[in-house]
C-alpha positions as CSV (number, residue, x, y, z in Angstrom):
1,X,0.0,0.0,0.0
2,X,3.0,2.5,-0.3
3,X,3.1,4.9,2.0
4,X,-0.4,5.8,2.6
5,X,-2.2,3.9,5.4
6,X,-5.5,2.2,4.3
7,X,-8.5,0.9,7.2
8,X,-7.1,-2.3,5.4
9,X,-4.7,-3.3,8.4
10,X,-6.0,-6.5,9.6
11,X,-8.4,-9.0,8.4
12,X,-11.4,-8.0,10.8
13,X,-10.7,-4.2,9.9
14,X,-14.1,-2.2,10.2
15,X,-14.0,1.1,11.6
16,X,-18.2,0.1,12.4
17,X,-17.0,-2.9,14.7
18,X,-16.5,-1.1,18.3
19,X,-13.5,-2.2,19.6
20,X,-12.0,-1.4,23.9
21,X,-8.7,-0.7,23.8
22,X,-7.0,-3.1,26.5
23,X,-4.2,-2.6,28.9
24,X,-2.4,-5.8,28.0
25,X,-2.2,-5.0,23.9
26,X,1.1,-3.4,23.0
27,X,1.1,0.1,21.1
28,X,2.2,-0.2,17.4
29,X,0.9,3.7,16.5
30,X,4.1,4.4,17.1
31,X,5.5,2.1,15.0
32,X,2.7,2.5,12.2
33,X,3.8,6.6,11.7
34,X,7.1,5.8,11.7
35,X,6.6,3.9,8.6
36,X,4.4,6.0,7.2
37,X,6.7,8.8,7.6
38,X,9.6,7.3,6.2
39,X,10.1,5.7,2.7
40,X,11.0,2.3,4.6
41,X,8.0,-0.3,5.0
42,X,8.2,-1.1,8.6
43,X,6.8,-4.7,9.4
44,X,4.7,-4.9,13.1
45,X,5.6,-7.7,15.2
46,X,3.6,-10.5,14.9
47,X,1.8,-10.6,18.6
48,X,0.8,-7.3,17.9
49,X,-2.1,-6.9,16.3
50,X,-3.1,-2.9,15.2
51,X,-6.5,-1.9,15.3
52,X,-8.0,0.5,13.1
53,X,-9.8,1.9,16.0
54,X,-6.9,2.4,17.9
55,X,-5.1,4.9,15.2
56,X,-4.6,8.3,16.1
57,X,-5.4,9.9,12.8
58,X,-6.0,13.5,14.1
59,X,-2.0,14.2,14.0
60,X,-1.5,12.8,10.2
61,X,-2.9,14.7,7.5
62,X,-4.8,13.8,4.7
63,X,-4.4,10.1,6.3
64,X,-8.0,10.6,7.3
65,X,-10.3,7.4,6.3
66,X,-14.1,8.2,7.1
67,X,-16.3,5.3,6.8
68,X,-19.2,5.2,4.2
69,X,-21.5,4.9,7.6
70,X,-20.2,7.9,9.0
71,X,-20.8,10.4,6.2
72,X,-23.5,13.0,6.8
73,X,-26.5,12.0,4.6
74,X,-27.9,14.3,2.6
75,X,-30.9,16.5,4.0
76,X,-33.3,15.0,1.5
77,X,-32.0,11.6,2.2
78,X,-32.1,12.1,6.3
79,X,-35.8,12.9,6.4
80,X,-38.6,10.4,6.9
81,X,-39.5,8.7,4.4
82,X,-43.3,9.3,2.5
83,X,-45.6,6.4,3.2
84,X,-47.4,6.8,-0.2
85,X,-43.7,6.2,-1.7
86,X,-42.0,4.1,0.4
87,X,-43.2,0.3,1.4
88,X,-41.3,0.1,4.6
89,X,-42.6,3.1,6.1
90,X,-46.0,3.1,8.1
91,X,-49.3,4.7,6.2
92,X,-50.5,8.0,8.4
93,X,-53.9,7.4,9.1
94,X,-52.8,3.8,10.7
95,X,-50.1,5.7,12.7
96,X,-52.2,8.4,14.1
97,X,-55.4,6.1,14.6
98,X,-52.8,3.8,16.8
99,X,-51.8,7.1,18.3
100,X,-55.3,7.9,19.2
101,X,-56.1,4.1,20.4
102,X,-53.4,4.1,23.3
103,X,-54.4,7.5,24.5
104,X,-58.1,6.3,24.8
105,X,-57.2,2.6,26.3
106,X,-55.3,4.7,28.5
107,X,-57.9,6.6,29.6
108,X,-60.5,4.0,29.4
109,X,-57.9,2.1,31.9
110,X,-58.2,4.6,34.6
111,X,-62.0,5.0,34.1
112,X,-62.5,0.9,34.7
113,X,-64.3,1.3,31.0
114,X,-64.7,-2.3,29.1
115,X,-63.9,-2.7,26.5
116,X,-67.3,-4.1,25.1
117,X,-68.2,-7.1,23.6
118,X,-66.9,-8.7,20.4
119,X,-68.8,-9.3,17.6
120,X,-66.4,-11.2,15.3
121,X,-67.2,-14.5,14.0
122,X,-64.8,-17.3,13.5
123,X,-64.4,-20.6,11.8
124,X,-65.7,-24.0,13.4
125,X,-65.4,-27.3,12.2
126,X,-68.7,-27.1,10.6
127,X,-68.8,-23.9,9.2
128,X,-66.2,-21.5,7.1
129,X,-66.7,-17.8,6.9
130,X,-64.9,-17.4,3.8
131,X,-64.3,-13.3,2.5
132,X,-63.8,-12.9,-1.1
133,X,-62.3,-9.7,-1.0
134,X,-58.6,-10.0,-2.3
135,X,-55.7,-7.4,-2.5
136,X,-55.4,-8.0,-6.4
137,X,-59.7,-8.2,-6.6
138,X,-61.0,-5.9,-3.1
139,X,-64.8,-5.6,-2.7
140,X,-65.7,-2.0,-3.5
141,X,-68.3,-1.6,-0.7
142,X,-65.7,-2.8,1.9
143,X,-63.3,-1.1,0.7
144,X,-64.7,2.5,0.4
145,X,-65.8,1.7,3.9
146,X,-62.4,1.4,5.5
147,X,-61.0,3.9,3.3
148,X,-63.3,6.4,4.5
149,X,-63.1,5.4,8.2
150,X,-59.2,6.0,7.3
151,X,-59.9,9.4,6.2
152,X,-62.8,10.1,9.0
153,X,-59.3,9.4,11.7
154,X,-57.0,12.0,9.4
155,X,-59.6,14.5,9.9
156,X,-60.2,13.7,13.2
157,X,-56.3,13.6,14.4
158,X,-55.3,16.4,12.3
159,X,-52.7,18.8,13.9
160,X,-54.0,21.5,12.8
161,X,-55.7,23.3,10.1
162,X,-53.7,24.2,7.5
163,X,-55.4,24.5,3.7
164,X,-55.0,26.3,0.6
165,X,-57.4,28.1,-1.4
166,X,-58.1,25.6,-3.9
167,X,-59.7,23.3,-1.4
168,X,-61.3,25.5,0.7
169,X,-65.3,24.9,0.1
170,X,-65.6,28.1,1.2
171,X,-64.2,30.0,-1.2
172,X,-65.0,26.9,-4.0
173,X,-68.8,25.2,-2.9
174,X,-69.7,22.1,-4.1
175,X,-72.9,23.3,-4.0
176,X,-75.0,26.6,-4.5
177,X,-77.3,26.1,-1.6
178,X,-75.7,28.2,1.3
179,X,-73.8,26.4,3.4
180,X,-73.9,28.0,7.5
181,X,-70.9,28.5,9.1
182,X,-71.3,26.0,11.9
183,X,-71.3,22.9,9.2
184,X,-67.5,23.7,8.9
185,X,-66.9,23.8,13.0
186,X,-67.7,20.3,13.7
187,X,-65.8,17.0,12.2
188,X,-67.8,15.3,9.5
189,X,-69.1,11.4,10.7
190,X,-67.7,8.7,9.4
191,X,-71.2,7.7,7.2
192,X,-71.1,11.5,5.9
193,X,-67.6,10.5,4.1
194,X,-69.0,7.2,3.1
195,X,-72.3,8.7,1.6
196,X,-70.1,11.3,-0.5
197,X,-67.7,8.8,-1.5
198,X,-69.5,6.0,-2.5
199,X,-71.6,8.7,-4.2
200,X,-68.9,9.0,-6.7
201,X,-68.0,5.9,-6.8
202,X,-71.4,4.4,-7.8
203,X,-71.8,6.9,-10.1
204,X,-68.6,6.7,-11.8
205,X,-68.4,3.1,-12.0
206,X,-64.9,3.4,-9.9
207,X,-63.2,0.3,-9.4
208,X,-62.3,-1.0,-5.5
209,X,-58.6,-0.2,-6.3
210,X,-59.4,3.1,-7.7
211,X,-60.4,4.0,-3.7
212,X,-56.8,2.3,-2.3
213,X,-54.8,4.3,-4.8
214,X,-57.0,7.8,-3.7
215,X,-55.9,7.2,-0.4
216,X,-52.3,6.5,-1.2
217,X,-52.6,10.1,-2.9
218,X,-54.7,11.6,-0.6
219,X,-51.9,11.3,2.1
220,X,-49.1,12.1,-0.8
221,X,-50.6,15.2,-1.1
222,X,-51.2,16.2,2.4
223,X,-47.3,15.2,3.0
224,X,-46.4,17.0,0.0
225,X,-48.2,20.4,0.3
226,X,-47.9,20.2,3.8
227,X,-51.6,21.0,4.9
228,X,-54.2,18.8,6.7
229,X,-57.8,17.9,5.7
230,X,-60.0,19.5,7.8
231,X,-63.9,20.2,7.5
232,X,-63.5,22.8,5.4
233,X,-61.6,21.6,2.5
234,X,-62.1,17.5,2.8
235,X,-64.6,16.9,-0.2
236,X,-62.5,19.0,-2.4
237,X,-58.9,17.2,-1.4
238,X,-61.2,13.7,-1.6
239,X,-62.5,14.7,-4.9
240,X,-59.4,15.4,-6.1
241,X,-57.7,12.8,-5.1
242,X,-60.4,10.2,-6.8
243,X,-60.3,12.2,-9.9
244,X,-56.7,11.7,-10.6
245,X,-57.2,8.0,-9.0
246,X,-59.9,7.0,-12.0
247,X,-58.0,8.5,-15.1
248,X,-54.4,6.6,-13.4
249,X,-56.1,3.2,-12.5
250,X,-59.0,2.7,-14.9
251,X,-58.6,1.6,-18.3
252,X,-61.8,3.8,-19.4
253,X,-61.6,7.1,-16.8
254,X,-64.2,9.1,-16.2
255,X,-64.2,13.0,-17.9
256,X,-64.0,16.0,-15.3
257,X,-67.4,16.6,-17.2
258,X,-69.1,13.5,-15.8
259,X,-68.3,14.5,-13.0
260,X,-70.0,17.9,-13.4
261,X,-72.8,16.0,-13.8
262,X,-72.7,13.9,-10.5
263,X,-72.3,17.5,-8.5
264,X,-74.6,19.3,-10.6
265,X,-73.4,22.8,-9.0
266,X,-69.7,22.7,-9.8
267,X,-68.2,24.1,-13.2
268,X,-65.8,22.1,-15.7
269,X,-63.7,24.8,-15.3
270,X,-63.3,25.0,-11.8
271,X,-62.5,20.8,-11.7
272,X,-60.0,21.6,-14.4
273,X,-58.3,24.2,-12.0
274,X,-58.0,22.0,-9.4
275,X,-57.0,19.0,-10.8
276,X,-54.3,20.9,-12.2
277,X,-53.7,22.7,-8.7
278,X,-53.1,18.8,-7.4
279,X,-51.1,17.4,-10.0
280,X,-48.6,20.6,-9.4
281,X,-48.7,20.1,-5.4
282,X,-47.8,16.0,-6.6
283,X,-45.2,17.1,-8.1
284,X,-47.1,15.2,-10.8
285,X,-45.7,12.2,-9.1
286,X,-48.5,9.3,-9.7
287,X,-46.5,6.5,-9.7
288,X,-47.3,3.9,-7.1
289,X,-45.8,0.6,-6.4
290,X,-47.5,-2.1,-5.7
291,X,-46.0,-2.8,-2.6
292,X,-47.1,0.7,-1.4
293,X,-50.8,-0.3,-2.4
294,X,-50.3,-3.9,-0.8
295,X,-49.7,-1.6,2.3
296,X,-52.1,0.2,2.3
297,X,-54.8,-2.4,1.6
298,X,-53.6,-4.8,4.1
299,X,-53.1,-1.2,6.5
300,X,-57.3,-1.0,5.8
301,X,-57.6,-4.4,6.7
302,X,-55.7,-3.8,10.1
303,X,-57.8,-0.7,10.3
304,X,-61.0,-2.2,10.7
305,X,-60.7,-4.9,12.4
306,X,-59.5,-2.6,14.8
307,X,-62.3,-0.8,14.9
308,X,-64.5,-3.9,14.7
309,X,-65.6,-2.8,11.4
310,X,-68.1,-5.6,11.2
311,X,-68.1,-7.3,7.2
312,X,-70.5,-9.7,6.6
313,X,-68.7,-13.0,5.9
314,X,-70.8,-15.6,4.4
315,X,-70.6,-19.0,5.0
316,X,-69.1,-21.5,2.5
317,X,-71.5,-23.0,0.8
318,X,-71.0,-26.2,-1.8
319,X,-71.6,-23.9,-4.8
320,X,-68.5,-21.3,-3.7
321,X,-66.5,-24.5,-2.6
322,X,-66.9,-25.7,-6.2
323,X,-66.3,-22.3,-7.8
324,X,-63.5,-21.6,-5.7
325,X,-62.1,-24.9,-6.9
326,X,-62.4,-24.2,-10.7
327,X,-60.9,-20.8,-10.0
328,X,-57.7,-22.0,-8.1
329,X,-57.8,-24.6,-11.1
330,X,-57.9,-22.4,-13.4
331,X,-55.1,-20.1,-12.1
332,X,-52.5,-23.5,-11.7
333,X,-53.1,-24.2,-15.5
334,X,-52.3,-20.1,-16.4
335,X,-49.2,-20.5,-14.0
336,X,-48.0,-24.0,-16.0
337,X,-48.8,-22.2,-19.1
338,X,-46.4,-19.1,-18.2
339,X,-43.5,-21.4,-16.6
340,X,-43.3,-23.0,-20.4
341,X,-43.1,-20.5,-22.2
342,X,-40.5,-18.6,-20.4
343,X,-38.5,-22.1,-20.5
344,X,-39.0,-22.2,-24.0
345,X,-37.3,-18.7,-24.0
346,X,-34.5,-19.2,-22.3
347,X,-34.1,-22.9,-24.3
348,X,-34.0,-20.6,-27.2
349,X,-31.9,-18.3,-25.8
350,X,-29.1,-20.3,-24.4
351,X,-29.4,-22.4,-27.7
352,X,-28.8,-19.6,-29.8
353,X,-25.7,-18.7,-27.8
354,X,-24.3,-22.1,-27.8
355,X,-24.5,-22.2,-31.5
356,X,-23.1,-18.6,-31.9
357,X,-20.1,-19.8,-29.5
358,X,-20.0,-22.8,-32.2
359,X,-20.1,-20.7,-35.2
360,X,-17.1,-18.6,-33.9
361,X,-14.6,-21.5,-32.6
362,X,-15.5,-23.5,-36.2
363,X,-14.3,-19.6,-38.0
C-alpha cells in the first residue's frame, strides 16, 4: 500500500465494529507513523495486532479514512421517508389512529371502562366464513368503507388546520345552496364521508382499487403540500384525489365533465383548475408501487378490524366451494402455461448462444 495507510490493516478491519482498547495489547501507533513517515516499509511484530480503532489519525494529514456509515447524509436523504412512496414506512392514518387508540385505552384504563363485547365470528369445524375480498380483486363496498373510516381518523387527528385556497369549500362550494358556518366547525361522521364517496363511486363506476390508490394520494398530497384535511376543504382534497385516481387506474376514466354531472353545482372549469392545482402540489408524481398499495390495503384491513368494522362474511357454501375450486384450477393451469413459455425462451436463448459460440470456434 506504499506509504499511505489504508483501514485495510487487519483481516477484521471495520471502523463500524467497536473495539475497547485493553491494557495488555502493545502500542504499534508508534510504529505505524514511523513507517508511514519514512520511505522504509516497517513490518509490526507479529503478537501485535493494530486496530484501526486504535489509530490516532487527528495528528497525520490527509491520512484521514471516514467510513461510508459515518458520512452525513444528505438533508433529502435524512428525512422520513413518505408512506405513499415508500413500502417500509407506516401509512398516516394507521399511525395516528394507533396514536389515538393508546391514549383512549389509557384513559379508558383509569376510568374501569370495558372494552365491550366482540362481535367477530370465527371458523368451526362445521362452518367456514370465507371473504372474497382479495388485494389484487377488493370488494368496492368494503373497501370505500375502510377507506373512509381511514380518512374520518385524518380529519379527526389532524394537527391543525392548515389548507389552501383551492380546497377551501368556502371560497370553491360544491354546491350553491348556502352552506352556514357552523357545518365547517364540527368534524364530518364517518357515514357522511361514506355517503359522498360512495356517491362517486357508484356513479362513476370506480373500481375497489381506484379507492386504495386515492388514499395512497390523498396522504401524498397532504405530505407534500404540507396542509391537513379539515372540514372545510375534505370533499374538495377527496374529490381530487379520486379524480386523478380513476383516469391513473381505470382503463376507461371518467371525464372531469361527468363528474360535473354527478355535483350538478360545480363548473368544468373550476374541476379543471384543481386538478391541475393537485397534480402541481404532486409534483405530478402518480407513480405507485404495488407494494405501497399492498400496504395500504392490508393497513385497511388492520384498520378495521380494529375498529370492529363488522363485514359480513358468508358461509361457504358447496356452490363457492366448487367455484372456488375451478378458480384455483384455473389459475395453476395459467401459471404452468407461463412457466413453459418462459423455459422455452430461455431454451432458445441459451441455444442460440451455444450455436453462436460454435459458429465462432468452427471460423
Amino acid at each position: 500500500m506504499g506509504n499511505s495507510l489504508s483501514c485495510c490493516l487487519c483481516r477484521n478491519a471495520s471502523p463500524k465494529l467497536g473495539r475497547r482498547r485493553g491494557s495488555a495489547e502493545p502500542d504499534c501507533e508508534s510504529e505505524v507513523y514511523k513507517a508511514a513517515a519514512g520511505n522504509a516499509v516497517a513490518v509490526a511484530p507479529a503478537a501485535a495486532t493494530v486496530e484501526p480503532a486504535e489509530l490516532d489519525f487527528a495528528g497525520g494529514e490527509g491520512h484521514h479514512l471516514q467510513h461510508i456509515s459515518d458520512r452525513e447524509m444528505p438533508e433529502d436523504l435524512a428525512l422520513e421517508p413518505n408512506p405513499s412512496d415508500h413500502p417500509r414506512a407506516s401509512t398516516i392514518f394507521l399511525s395516528k389512529f394507533q396514536t389515538a387508540m393508546r391514549k383512549e385505552r389509557k384513559s379508558d384504563h383509569l376510568n374501569h371502562v370495558s372494552p365491550g363485547q366482540l362481535t367477530k365470528k370465527y371458523n368451526s369445524c362445521s362452518t367456514i366464513f370465507l371473504y372474497d375480498s382479495t388485494v389484487s380483486q377488493p370488494n368496492l363496498r368494503t373497501t370505500v368503507n375502510r377507506m373512509t373510516l381511514a380518512i374520518y381518523y385524518h380529519i379527526k387527528n389532524r394537527d391543525a388546520d392548515r389548507s389552501l385556497d383551492i380546497f377551501d369549500e368556502r371560497l370553491h362550494p360544491l354546491t350553491r345552496e348556502k352552506i352556514p358556518e357552523e357545518y365547517f366547525e364540527h368534524d364530518p361522521e364517518h357515514k357522511v364521508i361514506y355517503r359522498f364517496v360512495h356517491t362517486l363511486c357508484s356513479a362513476a363506476q370506480l373500481t375497489a382499487e381506484s379507492a386504495v390508490v386515492t388514499l395512497v394520494y390523498l396522504e401524498r398530497l397532504l405530505t407534500y403540500a404540507e396542509i391537513d384535511i379539515c372540514p372545510t376543504n375534505w370533499k374538495r382534497i377527496v374529490l381530487g384525489a379520486i379524480l386523478l385516481a380513476s383516469k391513473f387506474w381505470d382503463d376507461q376514466a371518467v371525464w372531469n365533465v361527468d363528474y360535473c354531472q354527478i355535483l350538478k353545482d360545480i363548473t368544468v372549469e373550476d374541476m379543471n383548475e384543481m386538478e391541475r392545482h393537485v397534480l402541481e402540489l404532486l409534483q405530478f408524481n402518480m407513480n405507485i408501487p404495488f407494494s405501497v398499495y399492498a400496504k395500504y390495503y392490508f393497513d385497511l384491513h388492520s384498520l378495521a378490524d380494529d375498529n370492529n368494522l363488522n363485514v359480513v362474511f358468508p358461509p361457504l357454501s358447496k356452490e363457492r366451494a366448487q367455484n372456488l375450486e375451478a378458480i384455483s384450477r384455473l389459475c395453476d393451469d395459467e401459471y404452468k402455461d407461463v412457466c413453459r413459455a418462459a423455459m422455452r425462451r430461455s431454451f432458445s436463448a441459451d441455444s442460440f448462444i451455444g450455436i453462436q459460440r460454435s459458429n465462432a470456434i468452427l471460423s
